[in-house]
C-alpha positions in Angstrom: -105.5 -192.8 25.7 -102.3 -192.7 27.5 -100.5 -189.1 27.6 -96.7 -189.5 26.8 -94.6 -188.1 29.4 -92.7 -184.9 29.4 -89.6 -186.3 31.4 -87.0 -188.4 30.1 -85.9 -186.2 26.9 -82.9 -185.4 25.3 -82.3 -181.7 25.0 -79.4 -180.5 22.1 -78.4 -177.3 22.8 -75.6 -174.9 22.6 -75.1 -173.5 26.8 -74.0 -170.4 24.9 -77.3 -169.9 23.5 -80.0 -168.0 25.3 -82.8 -169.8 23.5 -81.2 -173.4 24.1 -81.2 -172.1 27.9 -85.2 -171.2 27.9 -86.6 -174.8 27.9 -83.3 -176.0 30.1 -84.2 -173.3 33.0 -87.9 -174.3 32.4 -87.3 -178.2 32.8 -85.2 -177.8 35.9 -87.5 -175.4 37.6 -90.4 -177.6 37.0 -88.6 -180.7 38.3 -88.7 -182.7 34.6 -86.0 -185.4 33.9 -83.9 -184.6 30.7 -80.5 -185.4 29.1 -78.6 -182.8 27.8 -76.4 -183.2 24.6 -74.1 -179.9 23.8 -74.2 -179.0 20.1 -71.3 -176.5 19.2 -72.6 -174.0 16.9 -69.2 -172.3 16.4 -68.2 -175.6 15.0 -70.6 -176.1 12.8 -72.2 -179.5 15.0 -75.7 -178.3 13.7 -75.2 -178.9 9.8 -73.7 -182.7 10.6 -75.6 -185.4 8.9 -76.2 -187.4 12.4 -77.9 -183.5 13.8 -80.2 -182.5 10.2 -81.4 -186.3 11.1 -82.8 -185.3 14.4 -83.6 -181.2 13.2 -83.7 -180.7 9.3 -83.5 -176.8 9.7 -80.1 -177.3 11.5 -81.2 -175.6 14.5 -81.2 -175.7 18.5 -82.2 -176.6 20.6 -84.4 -179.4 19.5 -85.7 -182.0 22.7 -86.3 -185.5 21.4 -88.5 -188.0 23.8 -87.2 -191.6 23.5 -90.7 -193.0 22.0 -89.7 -190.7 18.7 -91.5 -187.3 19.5 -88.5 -184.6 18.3 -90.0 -180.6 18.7 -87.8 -177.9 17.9 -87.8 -174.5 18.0 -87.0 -172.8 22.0 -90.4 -171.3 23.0 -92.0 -174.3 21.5 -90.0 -177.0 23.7 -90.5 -174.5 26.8 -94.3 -174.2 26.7 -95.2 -178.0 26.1 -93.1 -178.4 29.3 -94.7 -175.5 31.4 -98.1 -176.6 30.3 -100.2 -177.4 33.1 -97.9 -175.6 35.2 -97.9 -172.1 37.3 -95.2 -170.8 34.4 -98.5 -170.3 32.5 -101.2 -168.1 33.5 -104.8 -169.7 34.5 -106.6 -166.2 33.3 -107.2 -166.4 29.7 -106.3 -163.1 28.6 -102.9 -163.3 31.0 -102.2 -166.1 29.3 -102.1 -164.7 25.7 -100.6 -161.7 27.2 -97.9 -164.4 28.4 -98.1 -165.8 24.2 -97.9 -162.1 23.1 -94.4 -161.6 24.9 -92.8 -164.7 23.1 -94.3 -163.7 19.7 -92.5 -160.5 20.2 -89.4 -161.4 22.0 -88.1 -163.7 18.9 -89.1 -161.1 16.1 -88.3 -157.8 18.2 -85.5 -158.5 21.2 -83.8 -161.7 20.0 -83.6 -160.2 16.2 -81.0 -157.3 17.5 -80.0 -157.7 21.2 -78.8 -161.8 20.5 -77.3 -161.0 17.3 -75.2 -158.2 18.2 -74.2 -159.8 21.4 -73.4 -163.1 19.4 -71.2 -160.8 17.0 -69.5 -158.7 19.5 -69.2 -161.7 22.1 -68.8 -165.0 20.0 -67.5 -163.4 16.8 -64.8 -160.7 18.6 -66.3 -157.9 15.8 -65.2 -154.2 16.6 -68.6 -151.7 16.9 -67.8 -150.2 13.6 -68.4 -154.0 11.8 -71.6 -154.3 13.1 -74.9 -153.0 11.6 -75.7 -149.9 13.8 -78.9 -150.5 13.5 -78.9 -153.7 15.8 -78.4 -151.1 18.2 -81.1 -148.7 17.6 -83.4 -151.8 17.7 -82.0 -153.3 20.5 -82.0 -150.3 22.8 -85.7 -149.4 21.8 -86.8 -153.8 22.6 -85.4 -152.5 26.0 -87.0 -149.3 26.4 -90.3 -151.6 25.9 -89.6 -153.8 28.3 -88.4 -151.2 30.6 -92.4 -149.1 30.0 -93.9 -152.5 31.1 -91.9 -153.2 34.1 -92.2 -149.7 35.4 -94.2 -150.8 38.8 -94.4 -154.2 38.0 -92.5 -157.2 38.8 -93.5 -159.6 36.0 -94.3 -159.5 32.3 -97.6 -161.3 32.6 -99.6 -162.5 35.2 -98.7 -162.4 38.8 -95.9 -164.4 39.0 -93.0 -165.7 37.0 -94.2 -167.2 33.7 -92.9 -168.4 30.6 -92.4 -164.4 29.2 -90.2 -164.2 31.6 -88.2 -167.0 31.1 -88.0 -166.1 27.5 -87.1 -162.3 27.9 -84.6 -162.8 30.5 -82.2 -165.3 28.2 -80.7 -162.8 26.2 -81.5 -159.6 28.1 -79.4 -161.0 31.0 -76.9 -161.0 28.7 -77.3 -157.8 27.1 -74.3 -156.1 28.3 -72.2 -158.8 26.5 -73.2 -157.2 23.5 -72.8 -153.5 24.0 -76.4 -152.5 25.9 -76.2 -150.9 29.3 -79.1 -151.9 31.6 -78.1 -149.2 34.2 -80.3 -146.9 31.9 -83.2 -149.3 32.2 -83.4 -150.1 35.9 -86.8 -151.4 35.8 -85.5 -154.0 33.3 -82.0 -154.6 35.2 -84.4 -155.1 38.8 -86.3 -157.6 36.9 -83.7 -159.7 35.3 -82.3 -160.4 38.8 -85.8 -161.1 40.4 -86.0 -163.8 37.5 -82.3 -165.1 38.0 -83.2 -165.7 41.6 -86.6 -166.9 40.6 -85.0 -169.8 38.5 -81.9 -170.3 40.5 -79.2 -169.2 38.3 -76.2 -166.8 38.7 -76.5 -163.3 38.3 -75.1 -163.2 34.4 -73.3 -159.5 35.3 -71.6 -161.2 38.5 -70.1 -164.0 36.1 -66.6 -163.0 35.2 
């Protein structure tokens, strides 16, 4: 039986959005062929009939191989690319270590650090519009990160792996939504050993 190829895919994504970045970054890192389509979610591109026929829940990004094969969801896309690869750990317990970090990054970080940035950033609220309590969590998802970092340079593993790709999206981006990394160095050392990692600018040099 013939495995179908990873390269070649179309990937719809928003380059605003940290989780449309993940399986982008991941793709170009590992050398994989892709087309990208931008989807403008501010414009409402994802509830067009032509996009629910590709993605139903209305969502990116979503990669779409040419033989039919469509996966959404970011983490999803990212690790069915980095299979195989040295993004994921050989070690069996690194490598759910590796899973544990994307479980938690899209209900713990995500859920208050992208959300507030996308409000403050995308949305131009004032602090006192948004939910204080996307702070609180927000600041404590950091002070996690910044209790695993302490003496470490990676999430899992011993070199950069698909946590890391998923953590740094939005945490790179942090500031844009009212969270200081200065008081978690640990976290703000790491984000820039994973922006060089993958070859991207440093998001707090970008004006």
């Amino acid at each position: 039986m013939t495995t179908p190829s990873k390269s070649g895919f179309t990937l719809f994504g928003d380059p605003v959005s940290g989780n449309c970045l993940k399986p982008k970054w991941t793709a170009d890192l590992l050398g994989i062929s892709y087309d990208w389509v931008t989807v403008d979610v501010l414009k409402a591109e994802t509830r067009t009939p032509t996009f629910l026929s590709i993605n139903p829940a209305g969502q990116v990004p979503v990669a779409r191989w040419p033989d039919g094969r469509v996966l959404p969801q970011s983490n999803a896309i990212m690790l069915y690319l980095a299979e195989g690869s040295r993004l994921v750990p050989e070690d069996g317990f690194e490598r759910a270590e590796a899973f544990s970090w994307l479980f938690w990054e899209q209900y713990s970080h995500e859920t208050a650090i992208a959300v507030r940035r996308f409000q403050k950033h995308y949305l131009k609220k004032s602090d006192v519009d948004i939910d204080p309590a996307l702070t609180v969590k927000g600041n404590y998802a950091l002070s996690i990160m910044e209790q695993r970092l302490n003496g470490r340079d990676w999430l899992a593993g011993r070199g950069l792996s698909v946590a890391d790709i998923a953590l740094v999206a939005y945490t790179r981006v942090a500031h844009e939504g009212g969270f200081d990394l200065g008081v978690y160095p640990s976290v703000d050392r790491w984000v820039l050993r994973v922006e060089d990692a993958l070859g991207i600018p440093h998001a707090r040099e970008i004006a």
